[in-house]
mmCIF file of the protein (N, C-alpha, C, O) and its ligand, coordinates in Angstrom:
data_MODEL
# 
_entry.id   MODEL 
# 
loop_
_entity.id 
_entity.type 
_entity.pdbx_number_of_molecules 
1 polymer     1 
2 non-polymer 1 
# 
_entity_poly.entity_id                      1 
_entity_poly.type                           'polypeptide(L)' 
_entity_poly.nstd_linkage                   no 
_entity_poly.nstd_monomer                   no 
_entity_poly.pdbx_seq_one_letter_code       
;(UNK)(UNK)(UNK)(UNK)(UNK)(UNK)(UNK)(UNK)(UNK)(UNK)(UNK)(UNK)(UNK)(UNK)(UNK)(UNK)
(UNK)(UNK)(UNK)(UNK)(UNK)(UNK)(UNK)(UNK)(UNK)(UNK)(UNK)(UNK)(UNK)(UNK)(UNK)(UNK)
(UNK)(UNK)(UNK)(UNK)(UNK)(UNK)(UNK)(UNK)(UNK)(UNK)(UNK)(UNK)(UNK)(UNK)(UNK)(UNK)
(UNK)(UNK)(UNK)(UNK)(UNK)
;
_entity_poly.pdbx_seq_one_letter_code_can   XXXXXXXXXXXXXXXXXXXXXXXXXXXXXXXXXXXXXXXXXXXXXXXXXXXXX 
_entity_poly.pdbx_strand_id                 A 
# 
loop_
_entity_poly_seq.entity_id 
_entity_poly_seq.num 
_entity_poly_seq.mon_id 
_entity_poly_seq.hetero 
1 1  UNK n 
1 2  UNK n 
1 3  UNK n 
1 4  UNK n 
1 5  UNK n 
1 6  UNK n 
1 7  UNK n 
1 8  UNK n 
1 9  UNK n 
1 10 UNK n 
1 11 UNK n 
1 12 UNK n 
1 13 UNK n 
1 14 UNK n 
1 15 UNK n 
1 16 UNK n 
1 17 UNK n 
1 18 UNK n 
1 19 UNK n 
1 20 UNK n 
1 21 UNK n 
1 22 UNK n 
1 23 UNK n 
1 24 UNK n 
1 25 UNK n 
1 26 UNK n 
1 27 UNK n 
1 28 UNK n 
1 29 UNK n 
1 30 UNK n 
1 31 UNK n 
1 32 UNK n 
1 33 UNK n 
1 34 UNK n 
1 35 UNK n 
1 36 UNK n 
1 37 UNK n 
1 38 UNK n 
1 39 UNK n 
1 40 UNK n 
1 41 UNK n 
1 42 UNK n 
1 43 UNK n 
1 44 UNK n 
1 45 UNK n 
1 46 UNK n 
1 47 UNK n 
1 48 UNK n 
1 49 UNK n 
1 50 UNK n 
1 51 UNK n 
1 52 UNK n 
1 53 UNK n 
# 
loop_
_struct_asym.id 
_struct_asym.entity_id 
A 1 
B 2 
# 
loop_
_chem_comp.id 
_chem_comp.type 
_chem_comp.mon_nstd_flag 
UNK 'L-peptide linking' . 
ZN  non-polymer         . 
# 
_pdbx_entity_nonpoly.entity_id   2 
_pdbx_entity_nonpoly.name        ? 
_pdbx_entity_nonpoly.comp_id     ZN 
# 
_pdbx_nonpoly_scheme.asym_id         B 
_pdbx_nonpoly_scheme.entity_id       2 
_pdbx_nonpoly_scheme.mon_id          ZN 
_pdbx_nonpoly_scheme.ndb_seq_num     1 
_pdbx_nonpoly_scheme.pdb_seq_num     101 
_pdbx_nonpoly_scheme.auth_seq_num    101 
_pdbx_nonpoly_scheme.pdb_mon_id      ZN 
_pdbx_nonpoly_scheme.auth_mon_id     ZN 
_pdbx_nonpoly_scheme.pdb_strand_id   A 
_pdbx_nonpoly_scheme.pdb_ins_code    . 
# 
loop_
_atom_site.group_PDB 
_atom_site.id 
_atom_site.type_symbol 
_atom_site.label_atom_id 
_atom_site.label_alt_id 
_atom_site.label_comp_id 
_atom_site.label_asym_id 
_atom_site.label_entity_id 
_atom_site.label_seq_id 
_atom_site.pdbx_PDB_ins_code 
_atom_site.Cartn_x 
_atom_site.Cartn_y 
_atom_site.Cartn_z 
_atom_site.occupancy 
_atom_site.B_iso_or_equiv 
_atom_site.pdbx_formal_charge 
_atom_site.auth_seq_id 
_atom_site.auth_comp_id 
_atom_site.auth_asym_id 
_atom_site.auth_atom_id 
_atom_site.pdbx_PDB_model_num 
ATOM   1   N  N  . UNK A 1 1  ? 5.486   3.970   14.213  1.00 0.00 ? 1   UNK A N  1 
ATOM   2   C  CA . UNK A 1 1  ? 4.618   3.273   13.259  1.00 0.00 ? 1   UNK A CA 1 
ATOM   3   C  C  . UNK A 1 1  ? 3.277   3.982   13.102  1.00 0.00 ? 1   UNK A C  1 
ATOM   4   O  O  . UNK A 1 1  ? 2.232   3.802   13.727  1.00 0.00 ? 1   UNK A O  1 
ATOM   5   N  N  . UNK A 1 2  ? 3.503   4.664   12.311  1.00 0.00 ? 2   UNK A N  1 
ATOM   6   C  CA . UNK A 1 2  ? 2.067   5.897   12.099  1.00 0.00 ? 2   UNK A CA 1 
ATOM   7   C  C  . UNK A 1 2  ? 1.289   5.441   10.347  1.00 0.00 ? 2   UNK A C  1 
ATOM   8   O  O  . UNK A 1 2  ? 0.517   6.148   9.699   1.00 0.00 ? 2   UNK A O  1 
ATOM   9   N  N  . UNK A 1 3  ? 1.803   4.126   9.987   1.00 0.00 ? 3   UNK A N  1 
ATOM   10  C  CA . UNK A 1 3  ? 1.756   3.642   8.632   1.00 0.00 ? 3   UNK A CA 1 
ATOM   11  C  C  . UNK A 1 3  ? 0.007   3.157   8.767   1.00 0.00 ? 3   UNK A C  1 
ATOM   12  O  O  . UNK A 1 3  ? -0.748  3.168   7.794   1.00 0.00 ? 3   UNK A O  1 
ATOM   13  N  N  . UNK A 1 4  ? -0.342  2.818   9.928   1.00 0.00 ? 4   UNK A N  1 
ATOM   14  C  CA . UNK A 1 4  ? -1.387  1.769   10.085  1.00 0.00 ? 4   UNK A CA 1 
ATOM   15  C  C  . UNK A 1 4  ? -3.089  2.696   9.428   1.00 0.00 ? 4   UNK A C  1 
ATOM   16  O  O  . UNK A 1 4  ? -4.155  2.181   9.088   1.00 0.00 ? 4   UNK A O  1 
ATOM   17  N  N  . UNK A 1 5  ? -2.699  4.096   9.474   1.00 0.00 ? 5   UNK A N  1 
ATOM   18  C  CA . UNK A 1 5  ? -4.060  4.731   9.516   1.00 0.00 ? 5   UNK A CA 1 
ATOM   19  C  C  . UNK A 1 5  ? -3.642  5.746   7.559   1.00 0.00 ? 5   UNK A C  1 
ATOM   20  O  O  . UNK A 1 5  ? -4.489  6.195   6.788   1.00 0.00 ? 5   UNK A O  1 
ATOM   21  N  N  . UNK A 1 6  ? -2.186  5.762   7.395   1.00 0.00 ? 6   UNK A N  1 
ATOM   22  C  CA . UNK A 1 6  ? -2.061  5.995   6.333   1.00 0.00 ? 6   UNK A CA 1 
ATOM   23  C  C  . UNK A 1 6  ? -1.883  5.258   4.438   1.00 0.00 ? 6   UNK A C  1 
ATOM   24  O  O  . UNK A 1 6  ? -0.953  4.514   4.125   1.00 0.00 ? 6   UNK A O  1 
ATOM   25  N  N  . UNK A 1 7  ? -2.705  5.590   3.708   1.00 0.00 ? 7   UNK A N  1 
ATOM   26  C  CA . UNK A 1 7  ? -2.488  4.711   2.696   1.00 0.00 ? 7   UNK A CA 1 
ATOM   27  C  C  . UNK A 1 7  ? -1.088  4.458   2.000   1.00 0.00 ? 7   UNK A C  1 
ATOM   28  O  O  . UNK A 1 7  ? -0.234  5.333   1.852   1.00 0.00 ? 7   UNK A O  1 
ATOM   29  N  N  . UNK A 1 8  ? -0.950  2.920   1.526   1.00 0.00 ? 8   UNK A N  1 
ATOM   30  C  CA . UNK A 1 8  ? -0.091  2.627   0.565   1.00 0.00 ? 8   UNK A CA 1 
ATOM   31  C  C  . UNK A 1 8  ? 0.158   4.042   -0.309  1.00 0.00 ? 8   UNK A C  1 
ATOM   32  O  O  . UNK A 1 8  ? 0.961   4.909   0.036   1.00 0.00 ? 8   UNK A O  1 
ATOM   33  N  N  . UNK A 1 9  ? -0.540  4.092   -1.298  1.00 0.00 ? 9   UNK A N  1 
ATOM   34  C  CA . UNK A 1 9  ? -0.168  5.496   -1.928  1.00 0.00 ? 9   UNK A CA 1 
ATOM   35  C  C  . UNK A 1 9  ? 0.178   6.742   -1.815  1.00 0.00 ? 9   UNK A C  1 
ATOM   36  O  O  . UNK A 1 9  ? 0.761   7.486   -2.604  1.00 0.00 ? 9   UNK A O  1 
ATOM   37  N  N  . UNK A 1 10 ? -0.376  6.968   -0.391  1.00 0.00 ? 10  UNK A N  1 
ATOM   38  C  CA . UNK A 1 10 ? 0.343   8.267   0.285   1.00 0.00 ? 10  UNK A CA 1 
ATOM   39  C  C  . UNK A 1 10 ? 1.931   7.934   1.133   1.00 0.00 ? 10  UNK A C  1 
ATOM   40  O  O  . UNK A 1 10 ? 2.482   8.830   1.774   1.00 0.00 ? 10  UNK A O  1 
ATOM   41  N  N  . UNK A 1 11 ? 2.334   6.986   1.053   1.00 0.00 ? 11  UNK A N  1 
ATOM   42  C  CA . UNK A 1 11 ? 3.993   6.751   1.428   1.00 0.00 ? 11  UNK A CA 1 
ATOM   43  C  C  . UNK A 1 11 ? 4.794   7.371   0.387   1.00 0.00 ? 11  UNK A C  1 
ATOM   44  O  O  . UNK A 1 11 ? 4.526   7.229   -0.805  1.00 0.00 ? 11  UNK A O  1 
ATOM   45  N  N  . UNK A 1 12 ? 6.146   8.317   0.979   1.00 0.00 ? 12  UNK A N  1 
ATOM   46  C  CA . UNK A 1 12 ? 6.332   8.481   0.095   1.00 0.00 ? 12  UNK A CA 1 
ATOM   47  C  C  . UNK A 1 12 ? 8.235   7.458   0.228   1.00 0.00 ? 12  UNK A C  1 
ATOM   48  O  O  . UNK A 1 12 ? 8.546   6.318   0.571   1.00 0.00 ? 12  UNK A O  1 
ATOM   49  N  N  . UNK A 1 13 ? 8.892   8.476   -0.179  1.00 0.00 ? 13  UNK A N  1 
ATOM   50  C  CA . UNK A 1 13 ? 10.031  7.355   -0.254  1.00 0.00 ? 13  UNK A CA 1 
ATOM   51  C  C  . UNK A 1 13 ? 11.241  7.326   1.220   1.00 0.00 ? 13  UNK A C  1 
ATOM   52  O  O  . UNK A 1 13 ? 12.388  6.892   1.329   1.00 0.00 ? 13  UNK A O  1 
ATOM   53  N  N  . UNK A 1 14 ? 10.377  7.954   2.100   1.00 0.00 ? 14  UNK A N  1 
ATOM   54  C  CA . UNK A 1 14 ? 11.188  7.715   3.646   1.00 0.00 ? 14  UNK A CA 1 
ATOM   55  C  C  . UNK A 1 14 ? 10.593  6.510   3.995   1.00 0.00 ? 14  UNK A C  1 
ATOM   56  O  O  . UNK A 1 14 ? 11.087  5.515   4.526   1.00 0.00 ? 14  UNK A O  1 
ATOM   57  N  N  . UNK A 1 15 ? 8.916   6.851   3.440   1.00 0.00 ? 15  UNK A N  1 
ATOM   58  C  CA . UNK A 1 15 ? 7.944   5.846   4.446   1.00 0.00 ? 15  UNK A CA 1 
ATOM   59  C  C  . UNK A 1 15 ? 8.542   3.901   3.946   1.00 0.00 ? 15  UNK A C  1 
ATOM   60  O  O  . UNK A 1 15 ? 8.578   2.773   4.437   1.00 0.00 ? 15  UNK A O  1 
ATOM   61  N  N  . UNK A 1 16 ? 8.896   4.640   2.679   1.00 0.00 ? 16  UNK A N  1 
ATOM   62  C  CA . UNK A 1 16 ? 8.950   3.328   1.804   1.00 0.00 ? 16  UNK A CA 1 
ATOM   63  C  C  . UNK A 1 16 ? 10.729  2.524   2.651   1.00 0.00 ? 16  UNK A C  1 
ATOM   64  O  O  . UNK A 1 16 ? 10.989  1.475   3.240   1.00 0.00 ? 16  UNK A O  1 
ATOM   65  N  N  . UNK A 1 17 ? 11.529  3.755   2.235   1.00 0.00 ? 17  UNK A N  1 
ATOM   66  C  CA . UNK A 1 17 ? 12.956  3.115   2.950   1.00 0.00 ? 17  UNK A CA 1 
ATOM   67  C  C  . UNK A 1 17 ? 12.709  2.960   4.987   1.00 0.00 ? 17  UNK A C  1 
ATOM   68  O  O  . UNK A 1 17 ? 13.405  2.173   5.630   1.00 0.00 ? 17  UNK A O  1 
ATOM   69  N  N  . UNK A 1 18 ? 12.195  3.388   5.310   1.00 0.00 ? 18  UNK A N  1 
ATOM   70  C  CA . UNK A 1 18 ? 11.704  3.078   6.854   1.00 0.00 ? 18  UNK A CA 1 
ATOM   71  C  C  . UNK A 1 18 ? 10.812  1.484   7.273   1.00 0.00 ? 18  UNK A C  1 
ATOM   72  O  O  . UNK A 1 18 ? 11.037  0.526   8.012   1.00 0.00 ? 18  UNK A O  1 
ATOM   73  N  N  . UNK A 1 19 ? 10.218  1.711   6.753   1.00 0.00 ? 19  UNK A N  1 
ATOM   74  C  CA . UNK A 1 19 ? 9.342   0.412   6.983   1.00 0.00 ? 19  UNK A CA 1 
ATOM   75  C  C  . UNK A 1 19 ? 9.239   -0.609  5.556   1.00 0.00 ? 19  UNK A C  1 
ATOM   76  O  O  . UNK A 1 19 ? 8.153   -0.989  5.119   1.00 0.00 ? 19  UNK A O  1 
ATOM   77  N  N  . UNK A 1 20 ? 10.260  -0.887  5.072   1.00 0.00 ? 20  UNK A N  1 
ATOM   78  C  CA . UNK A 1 20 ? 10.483  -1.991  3.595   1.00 0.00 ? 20  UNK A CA 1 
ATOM   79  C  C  . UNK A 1 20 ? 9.920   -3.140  4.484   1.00 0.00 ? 20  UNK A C  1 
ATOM   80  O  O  . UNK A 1 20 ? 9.333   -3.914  3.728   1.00 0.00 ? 20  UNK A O  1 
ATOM   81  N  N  . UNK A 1 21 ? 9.886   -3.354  5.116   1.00 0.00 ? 21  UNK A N  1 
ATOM   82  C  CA . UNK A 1 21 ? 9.528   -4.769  5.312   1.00 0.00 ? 21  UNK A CA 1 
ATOM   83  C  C  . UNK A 1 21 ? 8.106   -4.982  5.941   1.00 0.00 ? 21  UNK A C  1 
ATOM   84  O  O  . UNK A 1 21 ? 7.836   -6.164  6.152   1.00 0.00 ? 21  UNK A O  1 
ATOM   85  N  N  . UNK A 1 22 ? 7.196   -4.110  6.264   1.00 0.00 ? 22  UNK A N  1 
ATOM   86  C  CA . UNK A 1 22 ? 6.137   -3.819  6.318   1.00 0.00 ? 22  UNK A CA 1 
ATOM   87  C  C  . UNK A 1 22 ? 5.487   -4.262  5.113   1.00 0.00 ? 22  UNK A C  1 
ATOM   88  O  O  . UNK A 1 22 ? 4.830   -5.268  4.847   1.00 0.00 ? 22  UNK A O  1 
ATOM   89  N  N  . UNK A 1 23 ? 6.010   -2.765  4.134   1.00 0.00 ? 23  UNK A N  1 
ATOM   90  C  CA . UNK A 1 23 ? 5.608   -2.689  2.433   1.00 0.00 ? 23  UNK A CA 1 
ATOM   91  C  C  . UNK A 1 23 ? 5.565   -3.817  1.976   1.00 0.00 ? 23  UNK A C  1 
ATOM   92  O  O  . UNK A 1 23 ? 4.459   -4.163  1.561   1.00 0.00 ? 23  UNK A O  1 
ATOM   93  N  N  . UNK A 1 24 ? 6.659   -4.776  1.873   1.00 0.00 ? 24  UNK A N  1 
ATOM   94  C  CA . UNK A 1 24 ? 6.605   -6.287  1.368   1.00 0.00 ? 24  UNK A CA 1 
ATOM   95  C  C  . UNK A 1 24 ? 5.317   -6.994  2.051   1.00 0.00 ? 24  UNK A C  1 
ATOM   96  O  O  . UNK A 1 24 ? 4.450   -7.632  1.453   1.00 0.00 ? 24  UNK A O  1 
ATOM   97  N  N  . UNK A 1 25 ? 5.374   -6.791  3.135   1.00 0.00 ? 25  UNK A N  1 
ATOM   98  C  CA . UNK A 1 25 ? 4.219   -7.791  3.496   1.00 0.00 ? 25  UNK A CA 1 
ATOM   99  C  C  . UNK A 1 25 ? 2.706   -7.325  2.912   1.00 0.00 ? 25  UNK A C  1 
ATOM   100 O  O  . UNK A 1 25 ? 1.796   -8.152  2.853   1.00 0.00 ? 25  UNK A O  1 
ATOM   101 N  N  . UNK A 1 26 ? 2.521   -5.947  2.493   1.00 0.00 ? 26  UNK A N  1 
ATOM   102 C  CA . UNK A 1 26 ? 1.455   -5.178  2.244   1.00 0.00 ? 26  UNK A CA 1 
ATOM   103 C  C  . UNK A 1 26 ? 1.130   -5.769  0.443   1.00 0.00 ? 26  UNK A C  1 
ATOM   104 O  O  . UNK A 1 26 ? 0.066   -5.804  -0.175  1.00 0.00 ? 26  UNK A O  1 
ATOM   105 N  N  . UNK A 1 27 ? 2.104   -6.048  0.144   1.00 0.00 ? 27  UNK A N  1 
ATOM   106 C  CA . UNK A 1 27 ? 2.239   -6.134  -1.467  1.00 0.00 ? 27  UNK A CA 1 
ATOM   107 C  C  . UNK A 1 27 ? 2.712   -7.463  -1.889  1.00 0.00 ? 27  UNK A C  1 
ATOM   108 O  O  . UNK A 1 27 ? 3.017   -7.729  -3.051  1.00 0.00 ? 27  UNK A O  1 
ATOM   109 N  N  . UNK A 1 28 ? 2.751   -8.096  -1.130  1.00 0.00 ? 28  UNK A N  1 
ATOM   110 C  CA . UNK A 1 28 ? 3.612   -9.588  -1.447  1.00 0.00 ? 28  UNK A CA 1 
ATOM   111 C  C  . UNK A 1 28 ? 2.682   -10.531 -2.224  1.00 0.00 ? 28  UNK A C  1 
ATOM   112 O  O  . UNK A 1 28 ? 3.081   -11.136 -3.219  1.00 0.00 ? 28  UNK A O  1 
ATOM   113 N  N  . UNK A 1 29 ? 0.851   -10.693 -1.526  1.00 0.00 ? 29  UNK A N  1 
ATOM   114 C  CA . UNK A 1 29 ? 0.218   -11.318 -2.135  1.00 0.00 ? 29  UNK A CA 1 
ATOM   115 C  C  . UNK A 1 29 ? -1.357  -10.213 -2.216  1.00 0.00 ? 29  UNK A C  1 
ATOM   116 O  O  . UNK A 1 29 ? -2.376  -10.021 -1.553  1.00 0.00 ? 29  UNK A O  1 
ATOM   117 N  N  . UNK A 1 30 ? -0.690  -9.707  -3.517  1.00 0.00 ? 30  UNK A N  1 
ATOM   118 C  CA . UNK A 1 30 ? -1.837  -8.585  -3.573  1.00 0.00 ? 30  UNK A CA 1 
ATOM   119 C  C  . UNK A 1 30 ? -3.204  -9.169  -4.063  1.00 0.00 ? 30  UNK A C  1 
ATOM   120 O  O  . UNK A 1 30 ? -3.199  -10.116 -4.849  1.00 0.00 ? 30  UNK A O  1 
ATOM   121 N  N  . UNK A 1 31 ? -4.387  -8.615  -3.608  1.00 0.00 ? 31  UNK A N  1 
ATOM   122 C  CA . UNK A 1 31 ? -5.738  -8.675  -4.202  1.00 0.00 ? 31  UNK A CA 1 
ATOM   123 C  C  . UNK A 1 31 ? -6.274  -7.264  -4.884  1.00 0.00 ? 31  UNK A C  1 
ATOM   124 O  O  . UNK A 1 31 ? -7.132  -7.154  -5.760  1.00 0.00 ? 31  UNK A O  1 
ATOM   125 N  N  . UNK A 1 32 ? -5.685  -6.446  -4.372  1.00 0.00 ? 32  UNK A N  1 
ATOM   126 C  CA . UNK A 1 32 ? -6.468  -5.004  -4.971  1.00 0.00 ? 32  UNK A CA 1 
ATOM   127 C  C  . UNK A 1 32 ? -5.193  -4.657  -5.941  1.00 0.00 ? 32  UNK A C  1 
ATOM   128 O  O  . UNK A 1 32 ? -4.092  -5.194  -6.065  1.00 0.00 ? 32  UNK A O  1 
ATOM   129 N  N  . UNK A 1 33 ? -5.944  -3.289  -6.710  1.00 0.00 ? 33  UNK A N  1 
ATOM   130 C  CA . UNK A 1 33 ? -4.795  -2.387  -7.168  1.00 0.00 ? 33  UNK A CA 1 
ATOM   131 C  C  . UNK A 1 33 ? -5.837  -1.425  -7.321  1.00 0.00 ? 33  UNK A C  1 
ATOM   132 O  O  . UNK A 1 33 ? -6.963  -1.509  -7.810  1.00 0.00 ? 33  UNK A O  1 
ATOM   133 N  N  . UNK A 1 34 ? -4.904  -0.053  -6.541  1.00 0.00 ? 34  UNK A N  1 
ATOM   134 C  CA . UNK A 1 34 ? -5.532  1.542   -7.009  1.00 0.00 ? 34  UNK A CA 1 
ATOM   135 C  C  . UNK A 1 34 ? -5.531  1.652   -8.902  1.00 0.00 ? 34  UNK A C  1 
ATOM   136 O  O  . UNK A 1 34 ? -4.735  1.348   -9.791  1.00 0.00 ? 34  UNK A O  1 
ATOM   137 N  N  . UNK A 1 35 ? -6.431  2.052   -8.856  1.00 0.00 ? 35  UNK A N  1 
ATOM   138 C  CA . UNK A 1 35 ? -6.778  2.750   -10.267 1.00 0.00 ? 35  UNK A CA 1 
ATOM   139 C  C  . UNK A 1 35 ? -6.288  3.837   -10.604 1.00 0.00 ? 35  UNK A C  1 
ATOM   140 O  O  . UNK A 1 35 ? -6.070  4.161   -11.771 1.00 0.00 ? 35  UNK A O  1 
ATOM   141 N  N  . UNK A 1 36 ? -5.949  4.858   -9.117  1.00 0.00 ? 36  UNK A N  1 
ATOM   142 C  CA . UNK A 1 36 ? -4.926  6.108   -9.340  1.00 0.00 ? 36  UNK A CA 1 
ATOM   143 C  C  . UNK A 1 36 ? -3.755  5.785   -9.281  1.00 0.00 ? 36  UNK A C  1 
ATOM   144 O  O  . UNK A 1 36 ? -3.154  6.254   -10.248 1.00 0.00 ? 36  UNK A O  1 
ATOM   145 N  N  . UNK A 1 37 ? -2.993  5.100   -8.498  1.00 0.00 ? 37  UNK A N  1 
ATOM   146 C  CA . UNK A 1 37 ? -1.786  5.160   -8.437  1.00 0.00 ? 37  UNK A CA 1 
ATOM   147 C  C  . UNK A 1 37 ? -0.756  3.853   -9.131  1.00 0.00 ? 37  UNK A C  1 
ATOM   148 O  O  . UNK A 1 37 ? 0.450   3.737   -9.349  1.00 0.00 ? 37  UNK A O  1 
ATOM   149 N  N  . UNK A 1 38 ? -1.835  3.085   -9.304  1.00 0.00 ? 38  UNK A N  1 
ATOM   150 C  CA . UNK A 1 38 ? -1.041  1.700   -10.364 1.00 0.00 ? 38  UNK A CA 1 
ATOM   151 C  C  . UNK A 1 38 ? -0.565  1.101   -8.957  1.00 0.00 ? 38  UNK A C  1 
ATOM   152 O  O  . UNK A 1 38 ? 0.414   0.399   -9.209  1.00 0.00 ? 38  UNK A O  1 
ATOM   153 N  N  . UNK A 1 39 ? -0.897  1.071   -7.267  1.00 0.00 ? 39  UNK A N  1 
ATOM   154 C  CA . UNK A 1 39 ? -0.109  0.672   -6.597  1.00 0.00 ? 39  UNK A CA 1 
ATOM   155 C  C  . UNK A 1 39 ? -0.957  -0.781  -6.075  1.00 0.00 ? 39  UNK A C  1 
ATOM   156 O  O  . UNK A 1 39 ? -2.144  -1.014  -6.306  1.00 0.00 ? 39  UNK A O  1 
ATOM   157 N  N  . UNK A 1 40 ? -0.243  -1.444  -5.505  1.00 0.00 ? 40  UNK A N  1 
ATOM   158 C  CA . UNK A 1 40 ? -1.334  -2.944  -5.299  1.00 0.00 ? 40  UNK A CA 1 
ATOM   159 C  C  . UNK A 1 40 ? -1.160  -3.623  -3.840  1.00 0.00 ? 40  UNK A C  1 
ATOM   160 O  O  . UNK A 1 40 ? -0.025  -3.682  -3.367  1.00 0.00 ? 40  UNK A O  1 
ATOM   161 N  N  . UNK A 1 41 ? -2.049  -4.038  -3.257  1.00 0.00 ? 41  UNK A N  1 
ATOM   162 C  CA . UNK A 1 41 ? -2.057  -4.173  -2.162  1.00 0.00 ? 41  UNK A CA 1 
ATOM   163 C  C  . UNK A 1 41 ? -2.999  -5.998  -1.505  1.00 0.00 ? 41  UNK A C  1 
ATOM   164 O  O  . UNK A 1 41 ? -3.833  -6.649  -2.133  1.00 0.00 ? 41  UNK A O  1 
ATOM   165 N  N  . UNK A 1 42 ? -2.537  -6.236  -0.405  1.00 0.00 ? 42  UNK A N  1 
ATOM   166 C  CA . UNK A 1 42 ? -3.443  -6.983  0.187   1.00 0.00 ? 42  UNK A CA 1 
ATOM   167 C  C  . UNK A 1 42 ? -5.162  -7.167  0.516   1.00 0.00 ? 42  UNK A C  1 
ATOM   168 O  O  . UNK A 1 42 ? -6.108  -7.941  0.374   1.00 0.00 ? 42  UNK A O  1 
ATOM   169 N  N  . UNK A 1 43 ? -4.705  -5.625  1.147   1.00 0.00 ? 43  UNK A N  1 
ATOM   170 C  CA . UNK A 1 43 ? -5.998  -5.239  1.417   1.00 0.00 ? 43  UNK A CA 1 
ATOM   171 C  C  . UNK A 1 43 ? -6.376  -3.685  0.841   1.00 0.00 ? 43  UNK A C  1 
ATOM   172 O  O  . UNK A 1 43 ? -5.685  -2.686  0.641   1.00 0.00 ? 43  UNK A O  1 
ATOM   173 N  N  . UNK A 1 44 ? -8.214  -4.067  0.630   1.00 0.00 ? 44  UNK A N  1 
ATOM   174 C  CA . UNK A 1 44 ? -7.896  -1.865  0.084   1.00 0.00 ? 44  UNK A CA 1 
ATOM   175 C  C  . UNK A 1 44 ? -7.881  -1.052  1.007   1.00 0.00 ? 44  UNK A C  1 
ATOM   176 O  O  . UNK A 1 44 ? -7.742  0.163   0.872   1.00 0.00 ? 44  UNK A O  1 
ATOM   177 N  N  . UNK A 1 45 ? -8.055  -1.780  2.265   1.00 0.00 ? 45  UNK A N  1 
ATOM   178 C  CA . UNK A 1 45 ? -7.880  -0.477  3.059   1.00 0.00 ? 45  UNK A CA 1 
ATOM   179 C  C  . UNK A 1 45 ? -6.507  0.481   3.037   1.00 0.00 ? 45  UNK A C  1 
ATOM   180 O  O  . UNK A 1 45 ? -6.335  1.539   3.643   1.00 0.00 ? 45  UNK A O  1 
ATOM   181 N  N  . UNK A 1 46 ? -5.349  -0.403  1.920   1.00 0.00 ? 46  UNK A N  1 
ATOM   182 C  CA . UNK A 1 46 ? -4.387  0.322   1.877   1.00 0.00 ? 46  UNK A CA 1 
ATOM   183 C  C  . UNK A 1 46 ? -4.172  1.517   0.240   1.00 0.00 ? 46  UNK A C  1 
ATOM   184 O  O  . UNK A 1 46 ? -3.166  2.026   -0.255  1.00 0.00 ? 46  UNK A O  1 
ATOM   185 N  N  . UNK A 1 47 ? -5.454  1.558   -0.102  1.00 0.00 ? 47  UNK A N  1 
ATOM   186 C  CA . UNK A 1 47 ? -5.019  1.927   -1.575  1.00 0.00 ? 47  UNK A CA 1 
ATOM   187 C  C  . UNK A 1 47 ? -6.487  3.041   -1.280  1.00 0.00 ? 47  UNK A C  1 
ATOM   188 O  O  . UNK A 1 47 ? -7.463  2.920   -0.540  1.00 0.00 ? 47  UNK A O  1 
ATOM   189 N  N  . UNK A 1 48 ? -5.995  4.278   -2.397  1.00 0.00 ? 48  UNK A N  1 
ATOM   190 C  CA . UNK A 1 48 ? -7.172  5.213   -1.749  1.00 0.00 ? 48  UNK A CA 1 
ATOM   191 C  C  . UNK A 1 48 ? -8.305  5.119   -2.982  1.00 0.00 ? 48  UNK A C  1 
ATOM   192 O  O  . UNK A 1 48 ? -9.402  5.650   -2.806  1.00 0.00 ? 48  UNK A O  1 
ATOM   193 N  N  . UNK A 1 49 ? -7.937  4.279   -4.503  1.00 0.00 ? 49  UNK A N  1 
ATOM   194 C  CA . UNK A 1 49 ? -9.106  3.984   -5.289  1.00 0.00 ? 49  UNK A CA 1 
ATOM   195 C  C  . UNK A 1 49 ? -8.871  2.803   -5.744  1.00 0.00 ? 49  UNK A C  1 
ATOM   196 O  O  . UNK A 1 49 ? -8.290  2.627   -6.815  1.00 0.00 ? 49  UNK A O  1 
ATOM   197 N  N  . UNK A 1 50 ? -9.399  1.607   -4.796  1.00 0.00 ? 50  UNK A N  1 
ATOM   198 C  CA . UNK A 1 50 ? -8.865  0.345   -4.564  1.00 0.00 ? 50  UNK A CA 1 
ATOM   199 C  C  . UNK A 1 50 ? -9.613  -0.274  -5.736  1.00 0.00 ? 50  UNK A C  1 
ATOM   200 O  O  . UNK A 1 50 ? -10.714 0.220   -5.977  1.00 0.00 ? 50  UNK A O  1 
ATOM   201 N  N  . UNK A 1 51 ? -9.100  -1.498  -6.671  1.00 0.00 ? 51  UNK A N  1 
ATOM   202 C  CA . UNK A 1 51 ? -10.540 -2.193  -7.497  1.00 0.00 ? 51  UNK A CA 1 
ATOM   203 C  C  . UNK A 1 51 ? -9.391  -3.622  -6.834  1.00 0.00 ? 51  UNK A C  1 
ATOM   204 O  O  . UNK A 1 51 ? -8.222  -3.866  -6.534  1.00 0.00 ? 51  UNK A O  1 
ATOM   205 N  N  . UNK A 1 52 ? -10.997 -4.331  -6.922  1.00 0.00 ? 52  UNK A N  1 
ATOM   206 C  CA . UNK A 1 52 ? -10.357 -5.963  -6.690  1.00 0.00 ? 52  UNK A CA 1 
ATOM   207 C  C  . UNK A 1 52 ? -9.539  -6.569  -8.509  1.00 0.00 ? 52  UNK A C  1 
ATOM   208 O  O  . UNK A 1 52 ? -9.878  -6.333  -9.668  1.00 0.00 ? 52  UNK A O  1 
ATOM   209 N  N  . UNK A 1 53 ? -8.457  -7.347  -7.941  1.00 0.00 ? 53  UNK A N  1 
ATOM   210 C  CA . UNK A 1 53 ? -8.007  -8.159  -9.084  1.00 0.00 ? 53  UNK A CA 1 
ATOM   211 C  C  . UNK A 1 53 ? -8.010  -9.124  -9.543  1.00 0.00 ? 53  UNK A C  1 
ATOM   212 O  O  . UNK A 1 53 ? -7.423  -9.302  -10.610 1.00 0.00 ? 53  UNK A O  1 
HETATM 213 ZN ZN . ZN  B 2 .  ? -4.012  5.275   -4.805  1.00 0.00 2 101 ZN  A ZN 1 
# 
């Protein structure tokens, strides 16, 4: 579990099929979304150009 210090947006699709049930919990009840990557999150510490939603 090396997910904790890396962003949502930098996963790519091992990180994504390895830890799916992580990801769900990261994205289930989002408040942010990156502005670069269209990706959305709980918290921004998971998004690397986080805006609140
Ligand atoms: Zn991003």
């Amino acid at each position: 579990m090396a997910k904790d210090t890396k962003t949502l947006c930098k996963w790519d699709k091992d990180d994504i099929k390895d830890d799916f049930k992580e990801l769900k919990k990261i994205v289930s009840t989002p408040a942010f979304v990156c502005k670069k990557c269209c990706r959305v999150a709980k918290k921004e510490e998971y998004l690397c150009k986080p805006e609140e939603l």
